[in-house]
N, C-alpha and C positions, 0 to 999 in steps of 0.2 A: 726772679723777683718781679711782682706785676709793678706797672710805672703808675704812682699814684692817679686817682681819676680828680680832677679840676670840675670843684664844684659848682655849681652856677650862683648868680647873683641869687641872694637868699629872700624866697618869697614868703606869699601867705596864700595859702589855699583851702577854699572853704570843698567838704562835700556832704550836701545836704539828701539825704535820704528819709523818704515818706515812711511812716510806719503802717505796714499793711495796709500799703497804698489802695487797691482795687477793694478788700474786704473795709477798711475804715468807711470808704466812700458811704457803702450799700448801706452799712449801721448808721452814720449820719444821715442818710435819705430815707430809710424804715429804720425808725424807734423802736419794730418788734423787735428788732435783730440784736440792739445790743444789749450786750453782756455776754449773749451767746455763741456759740462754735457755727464762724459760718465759712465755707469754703465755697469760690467763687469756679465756675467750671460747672463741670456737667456729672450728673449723677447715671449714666448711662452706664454700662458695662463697661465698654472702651474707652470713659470716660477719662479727664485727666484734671487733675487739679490746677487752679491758674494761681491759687493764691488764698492765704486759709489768714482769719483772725487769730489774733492773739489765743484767742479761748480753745478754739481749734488747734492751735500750737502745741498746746500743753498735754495735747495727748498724742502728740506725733505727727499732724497731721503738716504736712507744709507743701511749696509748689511742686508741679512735677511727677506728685504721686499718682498713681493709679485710685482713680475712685473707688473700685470695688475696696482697695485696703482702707483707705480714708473711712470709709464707712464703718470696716470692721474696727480699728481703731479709737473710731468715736459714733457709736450709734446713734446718737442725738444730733448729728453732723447736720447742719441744713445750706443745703445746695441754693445756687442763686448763678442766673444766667449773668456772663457777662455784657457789662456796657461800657464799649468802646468809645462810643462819643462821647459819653459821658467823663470815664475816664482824661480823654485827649482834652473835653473842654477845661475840668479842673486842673488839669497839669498845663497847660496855658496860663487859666490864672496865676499859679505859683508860679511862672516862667516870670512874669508882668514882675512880680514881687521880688524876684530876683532882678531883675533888669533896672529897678529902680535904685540898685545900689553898687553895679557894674553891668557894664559891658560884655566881659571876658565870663561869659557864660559855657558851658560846655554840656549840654544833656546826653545822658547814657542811655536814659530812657524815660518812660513817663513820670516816676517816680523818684527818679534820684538825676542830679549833677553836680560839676566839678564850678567852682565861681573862681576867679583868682581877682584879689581884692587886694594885689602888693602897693596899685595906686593909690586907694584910698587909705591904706592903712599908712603911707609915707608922707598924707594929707594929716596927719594926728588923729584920725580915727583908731578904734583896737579891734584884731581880729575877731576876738571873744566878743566886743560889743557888736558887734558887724553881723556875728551867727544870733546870738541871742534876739536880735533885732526883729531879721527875718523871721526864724522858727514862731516868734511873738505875732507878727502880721499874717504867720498863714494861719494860728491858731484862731485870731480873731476874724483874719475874712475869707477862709475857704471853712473854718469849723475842724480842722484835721490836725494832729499834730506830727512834726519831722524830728529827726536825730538827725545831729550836727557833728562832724570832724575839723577842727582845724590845725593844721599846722605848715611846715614847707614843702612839701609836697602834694601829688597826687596819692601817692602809696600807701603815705604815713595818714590823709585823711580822710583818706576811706576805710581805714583800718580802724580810725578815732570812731566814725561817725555809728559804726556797728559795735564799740566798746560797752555804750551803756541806754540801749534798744530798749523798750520804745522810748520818747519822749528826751532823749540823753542829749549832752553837752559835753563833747570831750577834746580837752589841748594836748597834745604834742610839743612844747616848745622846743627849740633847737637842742638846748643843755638834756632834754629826758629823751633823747632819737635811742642811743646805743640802748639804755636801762630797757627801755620799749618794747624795743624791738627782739632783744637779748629775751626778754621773758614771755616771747607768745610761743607756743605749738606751728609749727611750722605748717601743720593743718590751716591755719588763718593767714597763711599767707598767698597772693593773689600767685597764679599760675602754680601754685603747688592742690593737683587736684588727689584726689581717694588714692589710684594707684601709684603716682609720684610720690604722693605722704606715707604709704606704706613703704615702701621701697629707702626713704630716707629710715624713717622709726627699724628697718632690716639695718642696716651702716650705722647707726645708734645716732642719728641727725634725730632730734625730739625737738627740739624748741631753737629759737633764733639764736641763741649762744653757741649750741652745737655746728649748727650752720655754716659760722660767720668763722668758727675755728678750723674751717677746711678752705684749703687754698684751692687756688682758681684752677692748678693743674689735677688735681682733684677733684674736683668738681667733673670740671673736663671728662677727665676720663669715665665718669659714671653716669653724667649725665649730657652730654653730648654739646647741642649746640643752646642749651639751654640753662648751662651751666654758667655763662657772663650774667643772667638775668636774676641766678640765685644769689650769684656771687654780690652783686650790689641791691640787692632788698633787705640781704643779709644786713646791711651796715646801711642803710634805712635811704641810700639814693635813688631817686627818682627824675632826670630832668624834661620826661615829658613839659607840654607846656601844655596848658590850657587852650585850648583850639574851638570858637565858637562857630566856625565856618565848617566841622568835621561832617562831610556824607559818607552814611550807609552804603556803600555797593552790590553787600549782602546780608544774609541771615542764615545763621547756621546753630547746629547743635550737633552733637555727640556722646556715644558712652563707652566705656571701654568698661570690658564686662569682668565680673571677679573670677568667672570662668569662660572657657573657651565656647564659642558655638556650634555646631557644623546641623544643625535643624536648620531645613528654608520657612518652618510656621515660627520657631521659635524667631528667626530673623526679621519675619514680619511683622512679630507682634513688637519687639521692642524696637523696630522705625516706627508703626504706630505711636508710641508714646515721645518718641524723639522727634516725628510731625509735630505733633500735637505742640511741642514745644515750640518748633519753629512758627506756628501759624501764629501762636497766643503774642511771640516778637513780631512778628509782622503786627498784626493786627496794632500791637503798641506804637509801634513807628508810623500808621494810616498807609503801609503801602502793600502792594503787589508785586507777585515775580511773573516773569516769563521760562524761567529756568530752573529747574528742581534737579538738584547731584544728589544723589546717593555714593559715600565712600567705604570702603570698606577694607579694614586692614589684618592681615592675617596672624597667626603666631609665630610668624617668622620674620615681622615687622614688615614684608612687602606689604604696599598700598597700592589698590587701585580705585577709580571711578567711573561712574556712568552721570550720564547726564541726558536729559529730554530736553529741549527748547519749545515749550508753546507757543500759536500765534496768541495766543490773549493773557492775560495775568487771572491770576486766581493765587489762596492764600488759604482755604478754608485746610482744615488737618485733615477730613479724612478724604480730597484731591491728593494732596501729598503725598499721604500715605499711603494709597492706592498706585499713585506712581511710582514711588520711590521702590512700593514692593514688586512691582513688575521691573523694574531695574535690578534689584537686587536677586529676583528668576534668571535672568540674564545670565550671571554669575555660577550659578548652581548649575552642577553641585561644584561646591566649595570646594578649591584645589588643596588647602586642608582648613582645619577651625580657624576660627573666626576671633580675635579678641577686641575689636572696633567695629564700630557701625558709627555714621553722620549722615545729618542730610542737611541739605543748602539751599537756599532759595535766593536766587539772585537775576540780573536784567532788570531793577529794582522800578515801580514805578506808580504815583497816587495813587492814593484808592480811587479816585475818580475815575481814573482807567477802565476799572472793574468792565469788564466783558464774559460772553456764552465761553467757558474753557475750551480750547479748540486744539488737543494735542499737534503736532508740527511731525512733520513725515520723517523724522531723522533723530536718530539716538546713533550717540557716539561715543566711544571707549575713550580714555584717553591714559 
């Protein structure tokens, strides 16, 4: 029998998330744009989507995607380069707007963070006034509108704040955690990704009630060392803390594919698109790497990697993916298929940095 877990002192936590952060911006800055389907990214072949409006949403089109499909999807689709300073300056302002009502700030990224507001709220302020306040300040002086989560977690409000997208207001109070939690798809919940969420809905896990009625040795056994982390989201615990002091050390992405690979062009093309992801987080964060991994893991769950070290930093996708693809030749031919591909960008450091790319004389196994 597991030994009960010892909850923490009971908070309040906001997480405020932009709606179509990067696409909102461009509508507010050209007036042609809104209303329209607009996805920010590059309309090129290899293109990749960073971020699609609302209107664009509605026909499929979201981040991540390959432009060639965005296009087929929504022929009316209209591309728009991105801007990162621009980005980074509005999400400063909204950082200002947060700061003025805590501290205990935690950014994830441009467009979204975690606030914990248990001070002020034990000051007789209320959570719900606390969110409403903000999402009001940024509407009136960035022009933008946020979705808000509140409750005592991290887990539980960020699960809130994507409840009722765009424009939404959602509480969790203590008394609705189990109801909550019990009735989501186990899809919406944070580390349960496509092939994890398949793999439960095969054991008949469909939604957090299913979940939460499998014991920890259960769990265990099916799902390895990731099985404590199911175990308590299941039953809505989260004691992460809010952490305004959190760095980056890296950036990374991955896919693990619905089929196996064993092509080295098929392997290049999807780290192309798994670059392209890592640059668009770089670019978010203003930094640069020195260090680009490529991993890759087989159908027999071995894992290996490669890794280059350059003297200068660089962050654009298609460096990356040029490297990472000559990393992943290394490898080939595939000792057999493939079911993971990642790439990593880490040695993290400003974009000020920015230097001539100068690959570094040494690539190492590890």
């Amino acid at each position: 029998m597991r030994t009960p877990i010892a909850q923490p002192p009971l908070r309040r936590i906001l997480h405020i998330d932009m709606d179509a952060f990067y696409a909102s911006v461009e509508q507010r800055d050209e007036p042609e744009l809104r209303g329209k389907p607009v996805a920010v990214g590059s309309s090129k072949a290899r293109g990749v989507v960073a971020a699609a409006s609302y209107e664009a949403r509605r026909f499929g089109v979201k981040s991540a995607l390959p432009s060639v499909t965005a296009t087929r999807r929504c022929p009316d689709l209209i591309f728009v380069r991105p801007r990162f300073d621009v980005y980074r300056a509005v999400s400063d302002q909204i950082r200002a707007i947060f700061r003025d009502f805590t501290e205990m700030v935690e950014p994830l990224s441009l467009d979204e963070a975690y606030l914990d507001i248990s001070r002020e709220c034990a000051r007789g302020a209320t959570a719900t006034s606390i969110a409403q306040e903000i999402r009001a300040r940024i509407k009136k002086e960035v022009q933008l509108t946020a979705s808000a989560g509140v409750s005592v977690n991290k887990f539980l409000a960020k699960l809130a704040s994507d409840q009722d997208k765009p424009d939404g207001l959602t509480v969790i109070r203590p008394h609705q955690v189990a109801d909550f939690v019990a009735s989501l798809p186990v899809g919406r919940f944070h580390g349960v990704g496509p092939v994890t969420e398949a793999k439960m809905k095969s054991l008949g896990i469909e939604s957090g009630a299913d979940l939460r009625a499998w014991s920890a040795q259960d769990l265990a056994r099916n799902f390895g060392s990731s099985a404590d982390h199911y175990w308590r989201i299941a039953r809505g615990i989260d004691d992460r803390p809010v952490d305004p002091h959190r760095e980056r050390k890296s950036l990374g992405a991955e896919e693990t594919f619905a089929k196996d690979i064993s092509d080295l062009a098929k392997g290049r093309a999807e780290l192309a698109e798994i670059a392209a992801k890592v640059a668009h987080r770089a670019a978010e964060k203003g930094v640069l790497g020195h260090t680009v991994t490529v991993k890759i893991k087989y159908a027999d769950f071995v894992q290996m990697t490669r890794q280059t070290t350059l003297r200068d930093p660089m962050r654009d996708s298609g460096s990356i993916a040029q490297i990472a693809g000559r990393l992943l030749q290394d490898l080939y031919p595939f000792r057999m298929p493939v079911r993971l591909l990642g790439v990593t960008l880490s040695s993290l450091v400003p974009e000020d940095s920015e230097k001539t790319m100068q690959p570094s004389l040494f690539t190492r196994l590890i």
